[in-house]
C-alpha positions in Angstrom: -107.4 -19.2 32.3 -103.3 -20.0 32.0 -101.6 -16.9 31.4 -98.9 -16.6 28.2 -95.7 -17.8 29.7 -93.8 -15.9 26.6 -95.3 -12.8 27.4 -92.7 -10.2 26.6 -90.1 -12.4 25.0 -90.3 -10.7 21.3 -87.7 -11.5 18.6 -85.2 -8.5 18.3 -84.3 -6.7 15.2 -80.3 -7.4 13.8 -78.1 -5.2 14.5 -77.1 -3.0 11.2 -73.2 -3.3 10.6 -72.3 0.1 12.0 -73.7 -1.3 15.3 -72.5 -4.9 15.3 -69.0 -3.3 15.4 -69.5 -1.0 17.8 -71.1 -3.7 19.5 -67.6 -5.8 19.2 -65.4 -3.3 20.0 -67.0 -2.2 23.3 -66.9 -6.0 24.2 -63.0 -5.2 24.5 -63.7 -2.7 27.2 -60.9 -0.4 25.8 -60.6 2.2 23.7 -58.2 1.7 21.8 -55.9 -1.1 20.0 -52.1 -1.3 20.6 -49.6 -1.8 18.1 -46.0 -2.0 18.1 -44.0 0.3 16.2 -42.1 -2.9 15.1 -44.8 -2.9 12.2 -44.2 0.6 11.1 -40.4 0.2 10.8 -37.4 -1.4 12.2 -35.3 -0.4 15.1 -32.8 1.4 14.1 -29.8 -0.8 15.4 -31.3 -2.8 12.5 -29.8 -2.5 8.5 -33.0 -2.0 7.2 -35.8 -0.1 8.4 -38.4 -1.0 6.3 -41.1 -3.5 8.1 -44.6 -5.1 7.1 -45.6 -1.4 5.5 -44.3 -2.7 1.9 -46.7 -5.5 2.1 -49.6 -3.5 3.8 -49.6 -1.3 0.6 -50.4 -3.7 -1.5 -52.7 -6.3 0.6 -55.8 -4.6 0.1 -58.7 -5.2 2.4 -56.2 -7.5 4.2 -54.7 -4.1 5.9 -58.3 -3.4 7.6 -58.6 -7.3 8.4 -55.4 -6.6 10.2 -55.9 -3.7 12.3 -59.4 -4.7 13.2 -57.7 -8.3 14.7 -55.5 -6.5 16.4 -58.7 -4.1 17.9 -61.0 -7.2 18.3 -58.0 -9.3 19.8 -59.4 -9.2 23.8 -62.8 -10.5 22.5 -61.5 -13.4 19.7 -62.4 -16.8 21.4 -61.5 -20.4 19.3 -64.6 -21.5 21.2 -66.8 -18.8 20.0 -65.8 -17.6 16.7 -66.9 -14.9 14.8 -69.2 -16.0 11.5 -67.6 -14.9 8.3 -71.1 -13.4 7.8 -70.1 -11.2 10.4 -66.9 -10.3 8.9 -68.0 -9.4 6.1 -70.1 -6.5 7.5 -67.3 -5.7 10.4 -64.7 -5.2 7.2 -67.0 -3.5 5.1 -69.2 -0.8 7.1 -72.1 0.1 5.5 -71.5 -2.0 2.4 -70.6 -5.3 2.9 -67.8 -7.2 1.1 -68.0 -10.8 -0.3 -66.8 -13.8 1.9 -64.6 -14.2 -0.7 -62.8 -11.0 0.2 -62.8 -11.8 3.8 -61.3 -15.1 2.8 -58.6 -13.7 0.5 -57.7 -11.1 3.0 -56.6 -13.5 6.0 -55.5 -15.8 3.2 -52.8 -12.8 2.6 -52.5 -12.3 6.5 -52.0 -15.9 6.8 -49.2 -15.7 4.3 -47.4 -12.8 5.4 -47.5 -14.6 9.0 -49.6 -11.7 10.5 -52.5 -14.2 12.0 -52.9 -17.8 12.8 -56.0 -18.7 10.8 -58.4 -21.9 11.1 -62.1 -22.3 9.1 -64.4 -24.0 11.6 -67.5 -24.3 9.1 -68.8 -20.9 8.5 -66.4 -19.5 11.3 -63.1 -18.1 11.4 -60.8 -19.0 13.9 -58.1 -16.0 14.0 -55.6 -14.9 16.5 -53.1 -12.5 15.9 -49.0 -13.1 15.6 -46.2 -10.3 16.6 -46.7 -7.6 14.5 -43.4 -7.6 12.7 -44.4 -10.6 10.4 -41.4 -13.3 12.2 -44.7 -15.5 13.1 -43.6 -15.3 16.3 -46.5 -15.9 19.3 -48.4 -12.9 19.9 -48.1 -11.1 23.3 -49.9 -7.7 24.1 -47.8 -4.6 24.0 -47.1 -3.7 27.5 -47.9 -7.1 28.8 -44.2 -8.5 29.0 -42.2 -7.4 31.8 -38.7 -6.5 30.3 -39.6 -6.7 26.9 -37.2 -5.0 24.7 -38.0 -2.3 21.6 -39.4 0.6 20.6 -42.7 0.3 22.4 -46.1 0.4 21.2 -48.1 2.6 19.6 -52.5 2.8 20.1 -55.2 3.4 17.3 -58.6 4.6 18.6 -61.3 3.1 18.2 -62.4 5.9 16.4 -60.7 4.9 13.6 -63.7 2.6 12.9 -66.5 3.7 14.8 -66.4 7.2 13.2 -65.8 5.7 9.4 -62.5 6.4 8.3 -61.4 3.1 8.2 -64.1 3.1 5.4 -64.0 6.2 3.8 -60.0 6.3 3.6 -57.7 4.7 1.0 -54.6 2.3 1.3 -52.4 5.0 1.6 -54.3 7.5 4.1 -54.2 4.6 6.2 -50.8 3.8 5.7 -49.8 8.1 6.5 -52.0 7.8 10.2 -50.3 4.2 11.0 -47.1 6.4 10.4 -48.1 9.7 12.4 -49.3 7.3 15.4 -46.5 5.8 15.3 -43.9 8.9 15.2 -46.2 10.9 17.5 -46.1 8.3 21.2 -43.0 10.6 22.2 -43.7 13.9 21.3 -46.7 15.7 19.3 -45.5 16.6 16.0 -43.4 14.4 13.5 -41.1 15.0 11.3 -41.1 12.2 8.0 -40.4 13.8 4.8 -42.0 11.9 1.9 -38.5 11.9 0.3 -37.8 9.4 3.2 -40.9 7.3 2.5 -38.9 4.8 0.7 -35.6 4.6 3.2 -37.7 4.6 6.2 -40.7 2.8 5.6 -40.6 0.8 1.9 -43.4 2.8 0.4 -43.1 5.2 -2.7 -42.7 8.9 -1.9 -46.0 9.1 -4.3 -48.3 6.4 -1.6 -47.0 8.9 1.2 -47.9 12.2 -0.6 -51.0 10.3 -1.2 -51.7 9.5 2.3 -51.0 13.2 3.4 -53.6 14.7 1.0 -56.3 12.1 2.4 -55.5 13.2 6.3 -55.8 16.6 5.4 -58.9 16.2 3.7 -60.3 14.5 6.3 -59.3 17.3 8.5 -56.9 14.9 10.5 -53.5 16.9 10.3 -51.7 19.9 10.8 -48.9 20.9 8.9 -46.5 23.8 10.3 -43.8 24.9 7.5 -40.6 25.9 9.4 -37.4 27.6 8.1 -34.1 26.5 9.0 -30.2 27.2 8.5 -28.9 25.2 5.5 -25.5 26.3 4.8 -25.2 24.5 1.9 -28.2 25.6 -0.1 -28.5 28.0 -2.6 -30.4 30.6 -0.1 -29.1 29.5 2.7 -32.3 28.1 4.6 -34.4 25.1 3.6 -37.8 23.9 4.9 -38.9 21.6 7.3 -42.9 20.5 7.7 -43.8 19.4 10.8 -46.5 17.5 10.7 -49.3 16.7 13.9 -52.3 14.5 14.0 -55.5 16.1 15.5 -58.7 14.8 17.3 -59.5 11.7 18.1 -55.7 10.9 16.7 -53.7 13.5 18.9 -50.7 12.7 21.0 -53.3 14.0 23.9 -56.0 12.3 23.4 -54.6 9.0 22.8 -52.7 9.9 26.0 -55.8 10.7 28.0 -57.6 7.9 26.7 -54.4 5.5 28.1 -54.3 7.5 31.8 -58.2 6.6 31.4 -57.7 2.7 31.2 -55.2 2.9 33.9 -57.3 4.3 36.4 -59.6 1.7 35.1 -57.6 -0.7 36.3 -56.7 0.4 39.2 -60.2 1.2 40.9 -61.2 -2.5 40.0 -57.9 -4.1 41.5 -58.9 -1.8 44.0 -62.5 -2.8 44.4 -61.3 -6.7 44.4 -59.4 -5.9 47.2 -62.8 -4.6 49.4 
């Protein structure tokens, strides 16, 4: 009697959203996605400081189509695209958006020269530009000897894998894009919403906003502290200090980026055996 030569090949049940992207993003074999602060705002030798955050406000789901490129970016191949089926449920979690959304969303990337994009059937071809919307080629922060600016900035993967990217609104996510951004040097920031407009080209009303979301999700700290003001009316004025906590903090994002690097260098080191 032959024997089953299938034996033990069985189909395999799909993978539910939540797990496809965690699937995707532990195909980048990083933690984390870098960014540079170019996005957030300007250097300031330049006369404005305002960057792509004006736009980001009002793109809609074309802000998480963003940032998840970016995250994604090791793992995007033009010879093996990712399915707009599969966008659908990477951009929308546990409740998946229309293609439609997915194609308006790096339609508006596409415009505000964020992304190269190409349809290939039912696949999307996407690769990331510079971050600062010139449309300039797209080279990974850190990767260009020399390069000149005010560095990068990382989001963990977190971000997604643990469901804020989901739960939060346009302008929670716009407030954490700022505190990783104002928090690579030190671990508290100082941006007073009555700057949100100066500094960044968002209302002072989007960054009040964003505050209330990160403290509701139990993402920030807020320290009030008095200082000297000669010429107010009591003589002191307030400053709020802000700090992101867990997985966002200065020291975790740190320890996750001393993590990589030793990474790196045990398997340089075990190419050299």
């Amino acid at each position: 009697m032959t024997s089953n030569p299938f034996a033990g090949l069985n189909d395999e049940v799909a993978l539910a959203p939540h797990e496809l992207l965690g699937e995707f993003l532990a195909d980048t074999k990083r933690e984390y996605a870098k960014v540079r602060k170019t996005a957030i705002q300007q250097p300031k030798s330049s006369t404005t400081r305002p960057s792509m955050l004006p736009d980001l406000v009002r793109a809609g789901k074309a802000l998480d189509a963003w940032l998840l490129t970016l995250a994604l970016e090791p793992v995007l191949s033009e010879s093996d695209p990712i399915s707009i089926e599969a966008w659908t449920h990477l951009l929308g979690g546990k409740a998946p958006i229309s293609e439609a959304s997915v194609s308006r969303a790096f339609s508006t990337l596409q415009r505000l020269r964020l992304v190269e994009r190409t349809v290939a059937g039912r696949h999307i071809v996407v690769r990331p530009l510079k971050e600062d919307g010139s449309g300039d080629v797209y080279r990974r922060p850190g990767s260009i000897k020399g390069e000149i600016g005010p560095g990068f900035f990382t989001i963990p993967h977190a971000y997604w894998l643990d469901g804020y990217a989901t739960r939060m609104n346009t302008p929670g996510k716009i407030a954490i894009l700022i505190g990783l951004a104002e928090t690579t040097q030190k671990p508290s920031f100082e941006v007073p919403t009555t700057k949100a407009q100066a500094w960044y080209g968002i209302s002072e009303r989007t960054l009040e906003r964003g505050y209330q979301e990160l403290s509701d999700e139990k993402l920030i700290l807020v320290h009030r502290q008095r200082i000297r003001a000669k010429r107010s009316a009591v003589g002191t004025t307030t400053i709020y200090h802000r700090a992101l906590v867990d997985p966002f903090s200065q020291e975790a994002r740190r320890a996750a980026q001393d993590k990589a690097t030793a990474n790196v260098r045990f398997a340089m080191q075990q190419k050299k055996k």
